[in-house]
N, C-alpha and C positions, 0 to 999 in steps of 0.2 A: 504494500500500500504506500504510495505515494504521501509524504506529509506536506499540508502547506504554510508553507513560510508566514508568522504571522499575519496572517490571513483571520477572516471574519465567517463565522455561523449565524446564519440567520435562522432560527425556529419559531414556526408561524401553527396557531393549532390550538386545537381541544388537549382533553385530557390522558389522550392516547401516549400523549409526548411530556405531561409533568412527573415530575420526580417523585409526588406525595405517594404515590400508590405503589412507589416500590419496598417503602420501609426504610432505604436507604439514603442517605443527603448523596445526593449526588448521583445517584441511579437512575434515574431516566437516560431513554434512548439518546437525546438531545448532549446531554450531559456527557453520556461514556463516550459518545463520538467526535465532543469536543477536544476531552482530554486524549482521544487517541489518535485527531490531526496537530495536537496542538495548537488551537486554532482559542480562537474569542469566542464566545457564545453570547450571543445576544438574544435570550430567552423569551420570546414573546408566546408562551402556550397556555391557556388557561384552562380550568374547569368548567364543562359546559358551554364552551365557546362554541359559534357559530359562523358562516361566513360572514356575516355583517360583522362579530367582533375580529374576526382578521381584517377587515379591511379596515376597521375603524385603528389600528395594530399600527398597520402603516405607516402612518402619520409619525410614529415612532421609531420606525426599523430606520438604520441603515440606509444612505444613499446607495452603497454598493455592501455587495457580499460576494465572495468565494463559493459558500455553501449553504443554500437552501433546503429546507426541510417545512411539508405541508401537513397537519395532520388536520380535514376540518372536512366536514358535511355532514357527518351522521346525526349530529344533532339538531339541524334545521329541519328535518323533517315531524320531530318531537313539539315541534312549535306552529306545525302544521303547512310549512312551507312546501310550494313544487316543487321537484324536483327541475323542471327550466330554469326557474328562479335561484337556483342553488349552483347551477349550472353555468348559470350568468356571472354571480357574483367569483366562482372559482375563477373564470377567462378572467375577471378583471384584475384578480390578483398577482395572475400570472401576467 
């Protein structure tokens, strides 16, 4: 594996991608792949998040990043959203 040189992690997401659920400080996906590029992590993944709150996220991340990570839609539909709508707002992130 390739490391990169102080380089930036961008983690954008639900709870697929926070650390609480591991038991561990530091155990999340997000986290162990930081420390194993050596890289930044700029953790933006929360619980229950939806794509409205990654984009709202944004606004906060990083002009640039080396490495992105997405974890988000499953829970827009629990809020009753379409699937287009969910759809839409993912292209926009991307």
């Amino acid at each position: 594996m390739q490391l990169i040189a102080m380089g930036i992690y961008l983690a954008l997401g639900d709870s697929i991608s926070i650390d609480d659920y591991t038991g561990v400080h530091g155990g999340g996906a997000p986290s162990q792949l930081a420390r194993k590029l050596g890289v930044e992590l700029v953790h933006l993944t929360r619980d229950g998040y939806t794509t409205q709150g990654v984009l709202a996220d944004l606004a906060h991340a990083p002009a640039a990043a080396d490495v992105v990570t997405l974890t988000a839609g499953g829970n827009d539909p629990l809020g009753g959203d379409l699937s287009c709508a969910i759809l839409r707002r993912l292209h926009q992130v991307g």
